[in-house]
Residue frames as qw, qx, qy, qz and C-alpha x, y, z in Angstrom:
[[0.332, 0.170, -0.912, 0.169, 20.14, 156.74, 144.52],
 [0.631, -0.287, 0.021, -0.721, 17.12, 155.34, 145.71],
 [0.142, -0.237, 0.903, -0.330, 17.41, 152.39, 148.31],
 [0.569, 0.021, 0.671, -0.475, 14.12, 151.86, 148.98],
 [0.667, 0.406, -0.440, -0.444, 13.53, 151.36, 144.69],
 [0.273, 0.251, -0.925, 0.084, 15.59, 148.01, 145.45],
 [0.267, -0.062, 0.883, -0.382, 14.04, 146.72, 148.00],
 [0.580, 0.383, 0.235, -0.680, 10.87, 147.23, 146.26],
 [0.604, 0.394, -0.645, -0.255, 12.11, 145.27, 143.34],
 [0.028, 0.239, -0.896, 0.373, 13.69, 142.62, 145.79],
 [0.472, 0.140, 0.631, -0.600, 9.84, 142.43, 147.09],
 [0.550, 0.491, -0.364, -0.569, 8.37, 142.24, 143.44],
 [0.519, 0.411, -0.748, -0.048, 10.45, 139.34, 142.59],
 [0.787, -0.537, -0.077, -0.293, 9.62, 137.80, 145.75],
 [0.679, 0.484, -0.447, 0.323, 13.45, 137.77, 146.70],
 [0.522, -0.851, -0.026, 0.047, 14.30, 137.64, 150.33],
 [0.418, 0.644, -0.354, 0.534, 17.45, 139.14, 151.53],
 [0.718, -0.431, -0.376, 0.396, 19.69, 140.05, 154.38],
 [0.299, 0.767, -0.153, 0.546, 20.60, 143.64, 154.99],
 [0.670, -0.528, -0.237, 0.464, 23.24, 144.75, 157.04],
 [0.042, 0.981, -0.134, 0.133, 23.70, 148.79, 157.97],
 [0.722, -0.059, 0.128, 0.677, 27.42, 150.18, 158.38],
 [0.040, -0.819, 0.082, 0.566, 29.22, 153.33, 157.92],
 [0.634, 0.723, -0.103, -0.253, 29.61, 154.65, 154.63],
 [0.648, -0.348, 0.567, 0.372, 32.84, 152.60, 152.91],
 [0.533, 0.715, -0.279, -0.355, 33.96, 153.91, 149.25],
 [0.291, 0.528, -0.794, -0.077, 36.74, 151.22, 149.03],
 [0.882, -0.143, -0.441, -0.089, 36.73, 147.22, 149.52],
 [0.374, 0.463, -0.518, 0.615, 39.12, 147.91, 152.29],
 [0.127, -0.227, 0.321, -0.911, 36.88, 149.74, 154.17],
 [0.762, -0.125, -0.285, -0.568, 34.06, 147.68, 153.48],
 [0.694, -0.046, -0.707, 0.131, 36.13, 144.03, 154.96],
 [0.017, 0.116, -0.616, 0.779, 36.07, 145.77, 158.39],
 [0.539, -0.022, 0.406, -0.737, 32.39, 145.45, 158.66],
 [0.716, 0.042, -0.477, -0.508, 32.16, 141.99, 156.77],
 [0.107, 0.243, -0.939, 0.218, 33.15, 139.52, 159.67],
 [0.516, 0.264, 0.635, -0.511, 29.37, 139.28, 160.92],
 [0.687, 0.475, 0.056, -0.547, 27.93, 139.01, 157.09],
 [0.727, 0.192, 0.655, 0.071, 27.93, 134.91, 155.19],
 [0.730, 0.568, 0.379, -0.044, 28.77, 134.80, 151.51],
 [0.551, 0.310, 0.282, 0.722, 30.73, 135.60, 148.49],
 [0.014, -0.823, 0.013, 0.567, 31.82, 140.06, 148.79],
 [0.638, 0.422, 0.297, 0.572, 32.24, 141.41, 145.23],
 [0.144, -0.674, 0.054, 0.723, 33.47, 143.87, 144.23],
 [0.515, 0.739, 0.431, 0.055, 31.76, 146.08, 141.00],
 [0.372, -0.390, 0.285, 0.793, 33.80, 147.88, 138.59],
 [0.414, 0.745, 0.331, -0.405, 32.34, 150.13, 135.89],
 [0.504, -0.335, 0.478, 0.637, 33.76, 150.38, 133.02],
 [0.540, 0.719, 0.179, -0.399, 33.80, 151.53, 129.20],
 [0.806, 0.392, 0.291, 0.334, 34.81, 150.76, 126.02],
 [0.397, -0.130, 0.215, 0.883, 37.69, 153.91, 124.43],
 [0.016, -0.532, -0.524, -0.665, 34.99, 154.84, 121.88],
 [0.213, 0.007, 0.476, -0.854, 32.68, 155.45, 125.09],
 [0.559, 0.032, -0.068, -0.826, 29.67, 153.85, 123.48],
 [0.741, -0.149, -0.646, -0.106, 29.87, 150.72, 125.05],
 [0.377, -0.599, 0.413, -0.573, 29.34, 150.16, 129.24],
 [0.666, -0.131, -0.734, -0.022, 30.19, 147.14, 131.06],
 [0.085, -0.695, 0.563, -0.439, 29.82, 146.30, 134.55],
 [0.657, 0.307, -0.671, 0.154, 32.05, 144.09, 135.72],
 [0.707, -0.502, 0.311, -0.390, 31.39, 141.48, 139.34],
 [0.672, 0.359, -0.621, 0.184, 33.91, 139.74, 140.72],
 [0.834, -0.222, -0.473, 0.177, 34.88, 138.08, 143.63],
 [0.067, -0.969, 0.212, -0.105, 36.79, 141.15, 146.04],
 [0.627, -0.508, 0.468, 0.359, 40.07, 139.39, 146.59],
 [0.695, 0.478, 0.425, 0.328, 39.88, 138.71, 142.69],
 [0.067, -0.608, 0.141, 0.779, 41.88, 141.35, 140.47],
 [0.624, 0.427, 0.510, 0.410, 41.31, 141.89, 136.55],
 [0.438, -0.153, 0.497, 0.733, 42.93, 142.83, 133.93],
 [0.282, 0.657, 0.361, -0.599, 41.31, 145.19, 131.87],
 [0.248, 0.661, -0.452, -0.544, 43.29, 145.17, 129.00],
 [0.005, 0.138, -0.979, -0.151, 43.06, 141.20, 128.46],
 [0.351, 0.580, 0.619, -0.395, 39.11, 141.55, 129.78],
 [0.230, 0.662, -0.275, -0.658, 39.35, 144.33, 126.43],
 [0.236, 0.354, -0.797, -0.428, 40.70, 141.71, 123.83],
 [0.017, -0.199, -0.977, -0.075, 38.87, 138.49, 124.80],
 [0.389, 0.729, 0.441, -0.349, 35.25, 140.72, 124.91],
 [0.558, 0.282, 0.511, 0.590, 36.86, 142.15, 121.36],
 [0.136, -0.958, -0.233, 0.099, 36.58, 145.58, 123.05],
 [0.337, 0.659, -0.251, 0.624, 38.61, 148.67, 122.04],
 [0.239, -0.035, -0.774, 0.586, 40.64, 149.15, 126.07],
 [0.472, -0.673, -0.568, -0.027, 38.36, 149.19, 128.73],
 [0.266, 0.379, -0.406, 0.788, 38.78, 151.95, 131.31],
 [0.095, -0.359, -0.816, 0.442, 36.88, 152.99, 134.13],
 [0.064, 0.731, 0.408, 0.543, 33.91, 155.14, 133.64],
 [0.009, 0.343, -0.183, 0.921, 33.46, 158.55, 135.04],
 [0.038, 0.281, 0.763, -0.581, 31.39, 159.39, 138.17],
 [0.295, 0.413, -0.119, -0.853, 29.24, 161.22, 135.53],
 [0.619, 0.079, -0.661, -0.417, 28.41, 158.22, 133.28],
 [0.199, -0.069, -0.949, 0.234, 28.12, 155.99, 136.25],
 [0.367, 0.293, 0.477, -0.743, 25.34, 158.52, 137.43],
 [0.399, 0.417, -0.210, -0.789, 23.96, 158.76, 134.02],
 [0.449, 0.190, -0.831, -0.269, 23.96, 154.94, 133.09],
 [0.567, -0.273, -0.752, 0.197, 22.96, 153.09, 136.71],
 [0.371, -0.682, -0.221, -0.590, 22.08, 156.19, 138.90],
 [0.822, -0.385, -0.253, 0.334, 24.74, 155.80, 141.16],
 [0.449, -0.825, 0.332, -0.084, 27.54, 157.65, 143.18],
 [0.344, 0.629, -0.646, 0.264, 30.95, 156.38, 143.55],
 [0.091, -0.389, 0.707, -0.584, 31.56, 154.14, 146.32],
 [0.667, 0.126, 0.538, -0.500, 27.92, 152.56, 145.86],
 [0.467, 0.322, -0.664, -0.487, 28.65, 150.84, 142.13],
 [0.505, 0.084, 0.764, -0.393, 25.80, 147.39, 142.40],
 [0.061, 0.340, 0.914, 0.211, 24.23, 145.12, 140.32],
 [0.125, 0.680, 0.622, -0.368, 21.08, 146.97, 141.67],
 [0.133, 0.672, 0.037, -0.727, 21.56, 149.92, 139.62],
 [0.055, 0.067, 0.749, 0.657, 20.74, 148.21, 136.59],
 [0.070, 0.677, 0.692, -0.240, 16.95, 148.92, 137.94],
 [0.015, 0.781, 0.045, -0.623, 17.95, 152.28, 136.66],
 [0.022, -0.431, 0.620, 0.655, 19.21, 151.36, 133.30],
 [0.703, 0.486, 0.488, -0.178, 15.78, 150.91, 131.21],
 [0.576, 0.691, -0.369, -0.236, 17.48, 151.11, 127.82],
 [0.782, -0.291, 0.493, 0.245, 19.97, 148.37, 129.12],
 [0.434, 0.809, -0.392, 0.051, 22.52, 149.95, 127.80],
 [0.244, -0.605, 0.744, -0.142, 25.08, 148.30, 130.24],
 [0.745, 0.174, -0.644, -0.008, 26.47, 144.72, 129.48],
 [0.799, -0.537, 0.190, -0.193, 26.77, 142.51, 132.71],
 [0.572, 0.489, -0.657, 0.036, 30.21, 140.69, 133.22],
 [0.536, -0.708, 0.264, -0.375, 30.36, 138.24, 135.62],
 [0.148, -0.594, 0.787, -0.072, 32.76, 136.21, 137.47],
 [0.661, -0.032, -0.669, -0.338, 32.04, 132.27, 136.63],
 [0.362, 0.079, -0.797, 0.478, 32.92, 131.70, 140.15],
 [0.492, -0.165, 0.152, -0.841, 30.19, 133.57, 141.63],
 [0.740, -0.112, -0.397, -0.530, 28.09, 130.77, 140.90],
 [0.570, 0.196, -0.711, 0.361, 29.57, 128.61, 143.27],
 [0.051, -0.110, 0.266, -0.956, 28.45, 131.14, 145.86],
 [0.082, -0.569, -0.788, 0.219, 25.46, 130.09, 148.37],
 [0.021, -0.879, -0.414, 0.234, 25.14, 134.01, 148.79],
 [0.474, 0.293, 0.077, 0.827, 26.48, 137.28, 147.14],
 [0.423, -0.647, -0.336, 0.538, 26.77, 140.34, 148.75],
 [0.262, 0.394, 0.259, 0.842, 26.16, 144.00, 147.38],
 [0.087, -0.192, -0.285, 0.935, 25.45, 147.40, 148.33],
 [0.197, 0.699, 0.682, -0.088, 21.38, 148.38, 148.08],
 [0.247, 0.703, 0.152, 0.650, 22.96, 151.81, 145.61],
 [0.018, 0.896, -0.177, 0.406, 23.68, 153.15, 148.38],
 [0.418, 0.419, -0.687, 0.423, 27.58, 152.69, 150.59],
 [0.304, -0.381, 0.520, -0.701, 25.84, 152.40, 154.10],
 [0.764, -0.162, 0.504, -0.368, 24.59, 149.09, 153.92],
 [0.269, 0.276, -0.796, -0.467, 25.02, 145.81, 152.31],
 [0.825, 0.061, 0.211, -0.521, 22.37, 143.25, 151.49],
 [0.060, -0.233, 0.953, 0.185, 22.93, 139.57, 150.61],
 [0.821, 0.230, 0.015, -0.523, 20.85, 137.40, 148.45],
 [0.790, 0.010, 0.597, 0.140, 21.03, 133.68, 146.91],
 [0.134, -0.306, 0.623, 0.707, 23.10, 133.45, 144.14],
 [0.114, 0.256, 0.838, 0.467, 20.27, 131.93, 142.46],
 [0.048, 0.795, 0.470, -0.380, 18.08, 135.16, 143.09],
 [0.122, -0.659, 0.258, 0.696, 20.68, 137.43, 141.86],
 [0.244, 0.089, 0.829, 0.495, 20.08, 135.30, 138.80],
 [0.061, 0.712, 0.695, 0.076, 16.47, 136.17, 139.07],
 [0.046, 0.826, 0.080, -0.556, 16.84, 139.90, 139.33],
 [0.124, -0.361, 0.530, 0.757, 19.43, 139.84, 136.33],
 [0.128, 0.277, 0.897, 0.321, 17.07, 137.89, 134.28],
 [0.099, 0.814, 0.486, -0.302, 14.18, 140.55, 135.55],
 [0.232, -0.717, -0.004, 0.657, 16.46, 143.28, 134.77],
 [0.797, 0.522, 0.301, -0.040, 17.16, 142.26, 130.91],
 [0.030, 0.860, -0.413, -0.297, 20.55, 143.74, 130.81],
 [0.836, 0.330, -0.421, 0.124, 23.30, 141.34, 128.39],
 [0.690, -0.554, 0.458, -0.086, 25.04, 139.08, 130.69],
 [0.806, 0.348, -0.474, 0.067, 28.08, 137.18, 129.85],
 [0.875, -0.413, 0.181, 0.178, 29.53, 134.61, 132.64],
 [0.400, 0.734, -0.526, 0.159, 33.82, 135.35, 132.28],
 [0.863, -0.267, -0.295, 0.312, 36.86, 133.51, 134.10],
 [0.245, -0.912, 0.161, -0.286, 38.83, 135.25, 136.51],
 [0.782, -0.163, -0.538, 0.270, 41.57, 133.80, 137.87]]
């Protein structure tokens, strides 16, 4: 889990950001205690996989949002979804528990992982994720995050959430 890889991308792309340090936080719980000073839409990333195992999604949503995994399953015409293992999460996005991000698709050059994302997001002046690693979060324009995915080349499919 290399931080500084991001930022370096972040610079690449000529993306500016906002980072704000914090003590490590494995849960959105833990994380809303240090969000009262940081602007924008908090998601919250869920890994996931397909039964077979040879399909990865991950899945950004809104952090008050819940979903359904088994209805997310049928309307993507996916055998159930579960979560993935801390083992495939390393092995797919080069993460850690507790630090699951958008950003670690820099790590997935086969772009194996599918992108789901909330439709609401867009709506969203800023979105707010962890730089791969739990001790800090960084905020960008939604319409950056657009520009990293689009760098990144992973499939992306916009979902509803209610």
């Amino acid at each position: 889990m290399d931080e500084a890889k991001v930022f370096e991308v972040l610079k690449r792309l000529d993306i500016p950001y906002v980072r704000h340090d914090h003590p490590p936080v494995y849960t959105v719980e833990q994380a809303e205690e240090h969000w009262e000073e940081i602007q924008g839409a908090h998601c919250k990333n869920i890994f996931a996989r397909n039964k077979k195992g040879n399909r990865h999604f991950l899945i950004i949503i809104e952090h008050k949002k819940r979903i359904d995994l088994k209805t997310l399953s049928m309307r993507l015409g996916q055998s159930r979804l579960s979560f993935a293992s801390p083992e495939r999460l390393k092995r797919y996005l080069g993460l850690e528990p507790g630090a699951v991000s958008p950003f670690g698709l820099i790590n997935d050059r086969d772009h194996e992982v599918q992108v789901l994302i909330d439709e609401d997001l867009k709506k969203a002046k800023t979105v707010n994720f962890h730089p791969n690693v739990n001790t800090a979060t960084v905020g960008i324009s939604f319409s950056d995050f657009s520009k990293f995915l689009k760098d990144c080349g992973n499939p992306l499919v916009f979902i509803m959430v209610p």
